[in-house]
C-alpha positions as CSV (number, residue, x, y, z in Angstrom):
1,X,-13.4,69.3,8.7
2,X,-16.5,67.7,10.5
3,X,-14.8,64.1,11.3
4,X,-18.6,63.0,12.6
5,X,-19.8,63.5,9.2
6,X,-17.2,62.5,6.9
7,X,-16.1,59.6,8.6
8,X,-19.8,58.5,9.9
9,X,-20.9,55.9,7.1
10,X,-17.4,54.2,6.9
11,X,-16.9,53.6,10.8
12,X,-19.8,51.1,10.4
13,X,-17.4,48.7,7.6
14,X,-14.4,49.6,10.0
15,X,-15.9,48.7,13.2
16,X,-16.8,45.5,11.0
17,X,-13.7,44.8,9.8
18,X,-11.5,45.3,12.7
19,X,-13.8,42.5,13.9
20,X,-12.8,40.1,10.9
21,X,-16.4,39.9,9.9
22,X,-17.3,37.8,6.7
23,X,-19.7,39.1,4.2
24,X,-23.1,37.8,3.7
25,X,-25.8,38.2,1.5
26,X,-29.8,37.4,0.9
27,X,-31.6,36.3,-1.8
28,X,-35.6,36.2,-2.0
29,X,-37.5,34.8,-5.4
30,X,-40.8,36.1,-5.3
31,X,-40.8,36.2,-1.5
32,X,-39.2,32.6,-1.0
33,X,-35.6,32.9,0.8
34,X,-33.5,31.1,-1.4
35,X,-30.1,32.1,0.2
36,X,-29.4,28.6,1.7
37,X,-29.7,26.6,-1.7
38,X,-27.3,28.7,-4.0
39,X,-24.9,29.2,-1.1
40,X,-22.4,26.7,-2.8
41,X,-23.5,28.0,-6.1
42,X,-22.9,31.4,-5.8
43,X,-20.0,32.7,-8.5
44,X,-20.8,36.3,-8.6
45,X,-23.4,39.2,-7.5
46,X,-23.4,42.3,-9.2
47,X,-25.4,45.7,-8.5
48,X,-24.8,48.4,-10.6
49,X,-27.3,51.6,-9.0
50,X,-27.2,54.6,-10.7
51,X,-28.6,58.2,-10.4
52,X,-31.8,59.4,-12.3
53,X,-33.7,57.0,-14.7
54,X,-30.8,55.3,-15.6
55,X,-31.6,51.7,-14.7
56,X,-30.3,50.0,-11.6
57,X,-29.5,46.2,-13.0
58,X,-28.8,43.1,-10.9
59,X,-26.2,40.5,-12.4
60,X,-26.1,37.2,-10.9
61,X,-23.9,34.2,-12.4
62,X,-24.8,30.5,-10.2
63,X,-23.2,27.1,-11.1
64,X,-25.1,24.5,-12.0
65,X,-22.4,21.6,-12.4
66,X,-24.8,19.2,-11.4
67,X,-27.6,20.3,-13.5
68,X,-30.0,20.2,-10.3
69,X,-30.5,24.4,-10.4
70,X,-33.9,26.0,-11.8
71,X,-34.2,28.6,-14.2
72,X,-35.8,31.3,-13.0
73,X,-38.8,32.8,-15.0
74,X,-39.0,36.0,-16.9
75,X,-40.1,38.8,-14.8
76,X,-39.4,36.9,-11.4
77,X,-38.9,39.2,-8.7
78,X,-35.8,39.5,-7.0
79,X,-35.2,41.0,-3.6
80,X,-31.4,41.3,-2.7
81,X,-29.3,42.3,0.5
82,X,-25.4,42.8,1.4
83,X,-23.6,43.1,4.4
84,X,-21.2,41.8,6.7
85,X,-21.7,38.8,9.6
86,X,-21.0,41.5,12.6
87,X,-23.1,44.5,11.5
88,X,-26.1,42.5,9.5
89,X,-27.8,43.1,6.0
90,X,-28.7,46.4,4.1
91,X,-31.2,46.2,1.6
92,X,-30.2,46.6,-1.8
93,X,-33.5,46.7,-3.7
94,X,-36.3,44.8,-5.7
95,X,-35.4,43.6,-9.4
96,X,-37.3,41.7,-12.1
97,X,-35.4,39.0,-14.2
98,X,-35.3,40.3,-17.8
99,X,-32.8,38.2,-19.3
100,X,-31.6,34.1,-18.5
101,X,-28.5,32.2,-20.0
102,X,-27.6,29.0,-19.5
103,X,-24.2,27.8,-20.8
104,X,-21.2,25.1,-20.2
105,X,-19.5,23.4,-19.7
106,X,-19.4,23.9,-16.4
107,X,-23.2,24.8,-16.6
108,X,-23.2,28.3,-15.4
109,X,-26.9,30.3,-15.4
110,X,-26.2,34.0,-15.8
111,X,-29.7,35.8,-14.8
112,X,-29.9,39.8,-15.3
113,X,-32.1,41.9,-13.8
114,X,-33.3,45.7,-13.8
115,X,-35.1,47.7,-11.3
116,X,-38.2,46.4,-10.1
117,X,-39.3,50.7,-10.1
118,X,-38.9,51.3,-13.8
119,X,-42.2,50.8,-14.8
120,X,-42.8,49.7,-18.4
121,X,-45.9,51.9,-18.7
122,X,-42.8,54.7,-18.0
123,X,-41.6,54.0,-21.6
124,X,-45.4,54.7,-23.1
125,X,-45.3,57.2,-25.3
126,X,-48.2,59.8,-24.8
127,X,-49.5,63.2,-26.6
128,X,-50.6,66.3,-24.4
129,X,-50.0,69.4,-23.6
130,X,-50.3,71.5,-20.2
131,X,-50.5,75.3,-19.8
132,X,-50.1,77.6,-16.8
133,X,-48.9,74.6,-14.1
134,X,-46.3,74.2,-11.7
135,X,-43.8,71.7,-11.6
136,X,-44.7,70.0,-8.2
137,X,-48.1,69.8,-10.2
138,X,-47.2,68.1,-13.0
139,X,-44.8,65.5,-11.3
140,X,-47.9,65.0,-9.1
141,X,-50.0,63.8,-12.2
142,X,-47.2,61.9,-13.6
143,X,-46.9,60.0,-10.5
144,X,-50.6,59.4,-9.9
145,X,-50.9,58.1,-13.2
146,X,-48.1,55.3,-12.4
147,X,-49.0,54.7,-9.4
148,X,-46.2,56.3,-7.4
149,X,-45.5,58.6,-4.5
150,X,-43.8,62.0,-5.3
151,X,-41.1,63.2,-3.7
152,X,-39.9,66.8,-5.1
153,X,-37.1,69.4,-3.8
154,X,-39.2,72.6,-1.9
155,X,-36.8,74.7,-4.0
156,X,-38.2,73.3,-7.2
157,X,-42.1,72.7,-6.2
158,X,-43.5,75.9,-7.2
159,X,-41.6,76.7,-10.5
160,X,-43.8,77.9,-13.5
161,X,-44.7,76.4,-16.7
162,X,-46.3,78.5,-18.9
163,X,-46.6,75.8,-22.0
164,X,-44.9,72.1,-22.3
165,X,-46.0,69.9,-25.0
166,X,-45.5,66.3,-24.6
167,X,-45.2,63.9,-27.4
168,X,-42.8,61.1,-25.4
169,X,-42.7,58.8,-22.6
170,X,-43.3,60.1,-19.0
171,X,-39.6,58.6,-18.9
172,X,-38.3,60.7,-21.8
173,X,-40.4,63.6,-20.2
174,X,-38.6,63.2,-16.5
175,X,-35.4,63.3,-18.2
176,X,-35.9,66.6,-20.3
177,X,-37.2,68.3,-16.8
178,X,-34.3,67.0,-14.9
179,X,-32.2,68.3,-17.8
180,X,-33.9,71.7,-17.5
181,X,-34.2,72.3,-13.7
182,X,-30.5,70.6,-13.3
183,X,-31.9,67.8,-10.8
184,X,-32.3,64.0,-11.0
185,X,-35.5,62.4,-11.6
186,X,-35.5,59.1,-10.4
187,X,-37.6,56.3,-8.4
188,X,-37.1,54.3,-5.9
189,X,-39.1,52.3,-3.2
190,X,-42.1,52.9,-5.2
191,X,-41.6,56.7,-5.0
192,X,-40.7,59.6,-7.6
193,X,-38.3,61.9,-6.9
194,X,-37.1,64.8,-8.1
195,X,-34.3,66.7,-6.3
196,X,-31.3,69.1,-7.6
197,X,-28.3,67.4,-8.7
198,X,-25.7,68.0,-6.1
199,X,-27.9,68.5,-2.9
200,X,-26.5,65.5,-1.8
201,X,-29.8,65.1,0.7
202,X,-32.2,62.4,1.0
203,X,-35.9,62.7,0.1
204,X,-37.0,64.0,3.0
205,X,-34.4,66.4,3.0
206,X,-31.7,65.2,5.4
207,X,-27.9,66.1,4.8
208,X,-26.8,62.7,3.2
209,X,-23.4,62.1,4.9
210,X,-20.0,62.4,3.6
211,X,-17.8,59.1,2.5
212,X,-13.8,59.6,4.0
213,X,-11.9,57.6,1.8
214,X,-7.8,56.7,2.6
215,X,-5.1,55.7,0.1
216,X,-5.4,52.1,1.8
217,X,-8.9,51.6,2.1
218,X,-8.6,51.0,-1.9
219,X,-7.0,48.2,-4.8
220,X,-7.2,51.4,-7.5
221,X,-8.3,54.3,-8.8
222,X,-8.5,55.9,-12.1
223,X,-8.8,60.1,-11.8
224,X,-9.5,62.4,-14.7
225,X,-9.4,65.7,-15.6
226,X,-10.5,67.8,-18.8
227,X,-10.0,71.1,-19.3
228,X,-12.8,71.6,-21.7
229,X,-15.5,71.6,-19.1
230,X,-13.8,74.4,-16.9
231,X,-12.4,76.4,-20.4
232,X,-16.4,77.0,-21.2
233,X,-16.8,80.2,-19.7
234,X,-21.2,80.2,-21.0
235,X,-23.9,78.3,-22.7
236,X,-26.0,80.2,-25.5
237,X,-29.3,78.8,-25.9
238,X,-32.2,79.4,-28.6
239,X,-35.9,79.9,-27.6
240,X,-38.7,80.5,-30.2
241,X,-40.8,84.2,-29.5
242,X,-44.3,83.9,-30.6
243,X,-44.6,87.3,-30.7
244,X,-41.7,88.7,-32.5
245,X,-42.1,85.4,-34.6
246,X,-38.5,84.9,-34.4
247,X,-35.8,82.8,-33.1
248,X,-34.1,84.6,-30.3
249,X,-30.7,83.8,-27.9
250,X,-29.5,83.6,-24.6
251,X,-26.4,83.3,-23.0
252,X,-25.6,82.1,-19.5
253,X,-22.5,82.5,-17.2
254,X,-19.1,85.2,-17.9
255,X,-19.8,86.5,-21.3
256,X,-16.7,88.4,-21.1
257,X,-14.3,85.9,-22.1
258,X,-16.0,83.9,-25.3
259,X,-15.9,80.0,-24.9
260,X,-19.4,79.7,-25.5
261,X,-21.2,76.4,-25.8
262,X,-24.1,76.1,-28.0
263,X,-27.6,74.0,-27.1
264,X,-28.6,72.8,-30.6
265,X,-32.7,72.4,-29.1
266,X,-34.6,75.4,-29.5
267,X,-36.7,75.9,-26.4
268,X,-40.2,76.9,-26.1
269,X,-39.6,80.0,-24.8
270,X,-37.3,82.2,-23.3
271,X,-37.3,80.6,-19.1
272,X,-36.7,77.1,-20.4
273,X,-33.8,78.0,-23.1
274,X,-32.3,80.4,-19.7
275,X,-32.4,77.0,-17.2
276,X,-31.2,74.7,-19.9
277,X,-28.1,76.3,-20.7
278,X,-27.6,77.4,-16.7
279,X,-27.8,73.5,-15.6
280,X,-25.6,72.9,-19.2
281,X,-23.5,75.0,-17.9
282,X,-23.2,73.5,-14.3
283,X,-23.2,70.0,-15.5
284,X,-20.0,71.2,-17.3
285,X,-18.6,72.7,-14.4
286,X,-18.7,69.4,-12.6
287,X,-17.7,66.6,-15.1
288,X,-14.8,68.8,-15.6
289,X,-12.7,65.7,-13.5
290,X,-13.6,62.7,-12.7
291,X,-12.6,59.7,-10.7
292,X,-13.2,56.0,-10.2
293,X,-12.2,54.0,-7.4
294,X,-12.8,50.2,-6.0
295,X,-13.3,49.9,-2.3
296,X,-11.1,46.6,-1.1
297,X,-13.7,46.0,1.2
298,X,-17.3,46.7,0.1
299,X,-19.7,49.2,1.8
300,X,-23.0,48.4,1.4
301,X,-24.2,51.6,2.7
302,X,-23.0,54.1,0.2
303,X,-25.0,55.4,-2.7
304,X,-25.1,57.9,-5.6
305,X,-25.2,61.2,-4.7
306,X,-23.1,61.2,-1.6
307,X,-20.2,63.1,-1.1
308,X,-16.6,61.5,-0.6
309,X,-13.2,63.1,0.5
310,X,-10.1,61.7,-0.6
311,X,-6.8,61.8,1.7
312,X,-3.6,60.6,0.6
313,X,-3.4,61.0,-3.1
314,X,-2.7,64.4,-5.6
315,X,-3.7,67.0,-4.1
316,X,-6.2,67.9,-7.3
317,X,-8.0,64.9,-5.9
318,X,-7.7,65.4,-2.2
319,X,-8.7,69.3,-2.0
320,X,-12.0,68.8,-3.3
321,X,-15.7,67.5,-2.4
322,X,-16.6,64.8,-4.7
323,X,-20.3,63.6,-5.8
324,X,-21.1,60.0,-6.7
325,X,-22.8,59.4,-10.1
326,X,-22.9,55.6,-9.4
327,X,-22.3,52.6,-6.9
328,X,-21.7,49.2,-8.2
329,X,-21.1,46.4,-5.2
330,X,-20.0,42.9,-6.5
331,X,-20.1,39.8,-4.1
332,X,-17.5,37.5,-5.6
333,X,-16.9,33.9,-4.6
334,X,-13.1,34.0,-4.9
335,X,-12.3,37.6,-4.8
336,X,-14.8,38.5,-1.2
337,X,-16.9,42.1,-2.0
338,X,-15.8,45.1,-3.2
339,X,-17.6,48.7,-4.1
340,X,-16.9,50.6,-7.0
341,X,-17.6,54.5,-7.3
342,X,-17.8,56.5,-10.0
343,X,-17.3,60.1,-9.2
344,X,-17.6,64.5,-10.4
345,X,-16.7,67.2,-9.0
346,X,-19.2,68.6,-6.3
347,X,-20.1,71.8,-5.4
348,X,-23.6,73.2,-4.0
349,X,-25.5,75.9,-4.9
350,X,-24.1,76.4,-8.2
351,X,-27.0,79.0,-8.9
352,X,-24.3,81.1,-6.1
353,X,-21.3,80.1,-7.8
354,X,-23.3,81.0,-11.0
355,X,-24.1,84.7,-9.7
356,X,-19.6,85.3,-9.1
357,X,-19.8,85.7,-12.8
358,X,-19.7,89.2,-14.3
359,X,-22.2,89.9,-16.7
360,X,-19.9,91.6,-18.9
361,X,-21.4,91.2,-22.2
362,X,-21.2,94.1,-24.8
363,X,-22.1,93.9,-28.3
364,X,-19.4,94.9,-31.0
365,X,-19.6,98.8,-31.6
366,X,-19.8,100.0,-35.3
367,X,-16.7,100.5,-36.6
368,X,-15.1,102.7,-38.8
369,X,-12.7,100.3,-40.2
370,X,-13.7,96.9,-41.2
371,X,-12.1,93.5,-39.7
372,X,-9.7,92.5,-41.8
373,X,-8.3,88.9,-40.3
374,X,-8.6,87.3,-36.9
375,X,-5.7,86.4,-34.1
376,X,-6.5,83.4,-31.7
377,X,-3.6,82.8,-28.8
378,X,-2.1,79.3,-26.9
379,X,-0.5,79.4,-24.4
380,X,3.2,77.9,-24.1
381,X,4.8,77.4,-21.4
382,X,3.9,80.8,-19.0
383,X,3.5,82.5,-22.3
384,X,0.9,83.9,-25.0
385,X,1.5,82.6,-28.6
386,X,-0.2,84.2,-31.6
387,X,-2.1,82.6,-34.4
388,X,-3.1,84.7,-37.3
389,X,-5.2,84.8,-40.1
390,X,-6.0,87.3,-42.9
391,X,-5.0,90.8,-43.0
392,X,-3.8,91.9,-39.5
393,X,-4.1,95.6,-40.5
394,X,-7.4,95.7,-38.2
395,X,-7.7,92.1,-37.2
396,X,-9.9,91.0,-34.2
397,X,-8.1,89.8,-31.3
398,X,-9.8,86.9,-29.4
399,X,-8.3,86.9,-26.2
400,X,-8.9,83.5,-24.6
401,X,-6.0,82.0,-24.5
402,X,-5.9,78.1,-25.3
403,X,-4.5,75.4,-23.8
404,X,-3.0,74.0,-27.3
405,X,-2.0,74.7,-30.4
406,X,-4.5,72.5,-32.1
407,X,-7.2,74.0,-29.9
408,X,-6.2,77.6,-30.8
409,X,-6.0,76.6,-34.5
410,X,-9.7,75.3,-35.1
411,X,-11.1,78.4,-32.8
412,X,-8.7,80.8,-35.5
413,X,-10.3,79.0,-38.9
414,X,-13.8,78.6,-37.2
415,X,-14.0,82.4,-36.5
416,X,-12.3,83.3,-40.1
417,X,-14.8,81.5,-41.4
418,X,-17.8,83.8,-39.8
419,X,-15.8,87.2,-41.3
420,X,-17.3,88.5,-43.8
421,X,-14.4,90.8,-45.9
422,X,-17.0,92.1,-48.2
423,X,-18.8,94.2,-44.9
424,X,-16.1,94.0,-42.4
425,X,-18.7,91.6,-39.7
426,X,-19.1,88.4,-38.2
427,X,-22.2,86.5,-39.7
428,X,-23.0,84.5,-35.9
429,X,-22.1,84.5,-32.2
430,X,-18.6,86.2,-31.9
431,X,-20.1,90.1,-31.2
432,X,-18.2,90.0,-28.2
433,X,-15.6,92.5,-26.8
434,X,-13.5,89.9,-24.8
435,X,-11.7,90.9,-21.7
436,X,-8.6,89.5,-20.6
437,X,-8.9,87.9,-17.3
438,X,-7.1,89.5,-14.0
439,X,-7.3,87.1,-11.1
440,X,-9.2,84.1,-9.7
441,X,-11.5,83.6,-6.8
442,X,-13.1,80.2,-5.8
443,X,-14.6,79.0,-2.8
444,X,-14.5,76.5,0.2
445,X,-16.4,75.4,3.7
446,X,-15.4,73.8,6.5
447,X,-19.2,72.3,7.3
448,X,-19.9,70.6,4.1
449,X,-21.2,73.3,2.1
450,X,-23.7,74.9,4.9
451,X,-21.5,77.8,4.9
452,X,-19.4,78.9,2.1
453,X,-16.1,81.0,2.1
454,X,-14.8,83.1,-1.1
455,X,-11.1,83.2,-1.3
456,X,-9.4,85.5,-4.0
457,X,-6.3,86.0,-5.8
458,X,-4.8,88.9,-7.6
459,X,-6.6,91.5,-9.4
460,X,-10.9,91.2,-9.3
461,X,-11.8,93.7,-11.5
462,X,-12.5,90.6,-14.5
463,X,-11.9,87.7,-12.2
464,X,-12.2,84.1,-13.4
465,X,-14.3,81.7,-11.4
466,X,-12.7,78.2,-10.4
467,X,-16.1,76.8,-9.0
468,X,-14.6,73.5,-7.2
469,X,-16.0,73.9,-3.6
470,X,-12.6,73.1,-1.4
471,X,-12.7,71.4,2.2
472,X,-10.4,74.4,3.5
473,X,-8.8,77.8,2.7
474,X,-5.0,76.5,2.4
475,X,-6.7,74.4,-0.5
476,X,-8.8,77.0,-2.2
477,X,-5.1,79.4,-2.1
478,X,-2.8,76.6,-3.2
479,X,-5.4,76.2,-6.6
480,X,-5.3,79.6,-7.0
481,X,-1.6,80.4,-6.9
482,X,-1.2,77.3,-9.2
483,X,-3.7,79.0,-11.9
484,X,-2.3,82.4,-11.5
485,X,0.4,81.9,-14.1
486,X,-2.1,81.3,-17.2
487,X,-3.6,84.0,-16.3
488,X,-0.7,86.5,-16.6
489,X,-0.2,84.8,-19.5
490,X,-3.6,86.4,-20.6
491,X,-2.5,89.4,-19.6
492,X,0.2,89.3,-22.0
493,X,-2.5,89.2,-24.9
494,X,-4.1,92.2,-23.7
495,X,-1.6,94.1,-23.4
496,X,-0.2,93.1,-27.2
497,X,-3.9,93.9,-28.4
498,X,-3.5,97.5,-26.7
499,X,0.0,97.9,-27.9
């Protein structure tokens, strides 16, 4: 582990704190420093900054017990810093007052505010198409029209757009293209940027660094895990062909063990429906877990999108890289500052972990006897359970094996419900010979992310993909041997389809 990255940001807090610093902040109404008057009145600050056009908001609560405090008026700007007394102030951003309430008693004015960047000619709705451009040229118009700098990823500059019709907001627009190319739109400092989701780099393409976090440096945490998003082994997307004048498929990611998700949107043509589904896919891969955690002693330095290591609590949380989705800081009059993270699971250049899996797709030959009933399995215990239905004279076998019973259960009546016993055929999606898988592999790096390592366990002839990114090998091997059992659980369906 680089201890000169990861533990770079939080020496500055530390060296603070060891010093028994006090934290401060800054207050500026339209350019006027009014720190000094609501020192006394101060009840509680609140930042909430989160990645891509979601809208950073300011909350500010001040007493006004002696009814001597001015309301502020709508669209006021707001600039605001944080910081401690030994290390100084780091700007937090420019917001405009949207919302004022006064109440009492004790008078108390609560004033909101959002992001002095989102525009409100963003939300305009507008009617165009464009044909034959790139993607750095499109942002580029976007942002000239509003008035805005562009900042976009190298790796996404020249992409192609053959046709895009627009009948939405530049707003709604940003958010279907960061959808689409899997990065996040977003502006700040007067600048529009568009960078891949989990680059974990600044605009001008520095490493951002990574956040070391210790069981005491905390009050709590929440952490989260669901299987569902690591269980989807592809995502099936429809696109429109012009030319055939039909709707047409495709699938991205292991097609060789079905848990396909479905895009409901039908793209406008075959590229767009293949990067939606491969940045659905990856944004499954990574809100797969999930954790929340409040600093005891705010850092005003950390933002979305950096990484954080955890030491000192279950190893499903201390193993892996983690990616900040958003920061909230709150300056509190009787409880000092804290920071708040909400957290996924990181890993870079998923279009690598993406290329691990096997294209192993193979439609369903003809048969000579029709498919007579279906058999789903669950795993119990280290062992394959069988759910059945229909005639199991020559019933398909879906060999991904659930977690549940329940789960199992709604896979076995939703696929029954496809057969067709008149012709022996599934009507939709489930032409797929599945293959049991035989082993795992998964990655990790020692240099956050510049280098990555592949570590692999048991048989690789189908092997699963577990694409965490791990900060070492004994990691990456101890999640492996932990998964291994399930999947000779699998193997135990195979061989009582072959048998």
């Amino acid at each position: 582990m680089n201890n000169f990255i990861t533990r770079g940001v939080k020496s500055v807090v530390d060296d603070s704190l060891n010093s028994n610093p006090s934290p401060i902040y800054k207050l500026e109404v339209d350019g006027t420093n009014i720190t000094s008057r609501i020192n006394n009145r101060l009840i509680s600050l609140k930042i909430k900054n989160k990645r891509g056009l979601e809208i950073d908001t300011l909350d500010l609560e001040l007493s006004d017990q002696d009814g001597k405090l001015e309301i502020p008026p709508k669209d006021a700007n707001i600039a605001v810093w944080i910081g401690y007394s030994t290390s100084g102030l780091v700007y937090k951003g420019n917001y405009i007052v949207k919302e004022v309430e006064h109440s009492g008693p004790p008078d108390v004015i609560h004033i909101r505010a959002t992001s002095a960047d989102m525009k409100a000619s963003l939300k305009q709705k507008k009617e165009r198409s464009f044909d034959n451009i790139t993607l750095e040229a499109l942002l580029t118009l976007i942002a000239l029209e509003q008035n805005l700098e562009l900042a976009i990823d190298p790796k996404l500059a020249d992409e192609q757009i053959v046709h895009l019709d627009q009948n939405e907001s530049d707003a709604n627009l940003l958010t279907r293209l960061s959808d689409e190319y899997d990065a996040i739109a977003t502006i700040k400092n007067n600048t529009l940027l568009f960078l891949k989701t989990g680059e974990s780099k600044t605009a001008s393409g520095k490493q951002l660094p990574t956040m070391w976090i210790e069981r005491n440096d905390g009050d709590q945490h929440r952490y989260s895990f669901s299987g569902g998003g690591e269980d989807i082994t592809g995502v099936k997307a429809f696109y429109y062909d012009a030319t055939l004048g039909k709707k047409l498929e495709v699938i991205v990611g292991d097609q060789s063990n079905q848990n396909i998700k479905e895009l409901r949107h039908l793209h406008r043509d075959k590229d767009s429906a293949e990067r939606s589904a491969r940045a659905k896919l990856k944004t499954l891969r990574r809100s797969a877990a999930t954790i929340s955690y409040k600093l005891a002693k705010g850092d005003p330095t950390l933002i979305p999108e950096m990484t954080f290591l955890f030491y000192g609590f279950k190893s499903d949380i201390d193993d892996t890289y983690w990616l900040g989705t958003s920061v909230t800081d709150t300056f509190d009059s009787s409880r000092g500052y804290t920071t708040d993270l909400t957290l996924e699971v990181w890993f870079p250049d998923a279009d690598d972990v993406a290329e691990l899996f096997e294209d192993q797709f193979e439609k369903e030959k003809t048969q000579k006897q029709k498919w007579t009933g279906v058999a789903v399995y669950y795993q119990e215990g280290t062992k394959a359970v069988k759910l059945s239905k229909g005639d199991q004279s020559h019933a398909k076998q879906f060999t991904y094996l659930y977690y549940s019973k329940l789960a199992a259960q709604q896979r076995l009546d939703r696929e029954y419900s496809l057969l067709d016993l008149e012709t022996g055929k599934f009507k939709a999606h489930n032409q797929l010979d599945l293959k049991a898988y035989t082993g795992l592999k998964t990655y990790y790096t020692t240099d956050h992310g510049k280098t990555r390592h592949l570590v692999t366990y048991g048989d690789q002839s189908n092997a699963k993909v577990i694409d965490r990114l791990y900060h070492s090998k004994k990691a990456a091997e101890k999640r492996l041997q932990r998964d291994y059992p399930r999947l000779q659980a699998k193997q135990d369906v195979a061989r009582k389809i072959k048998t």
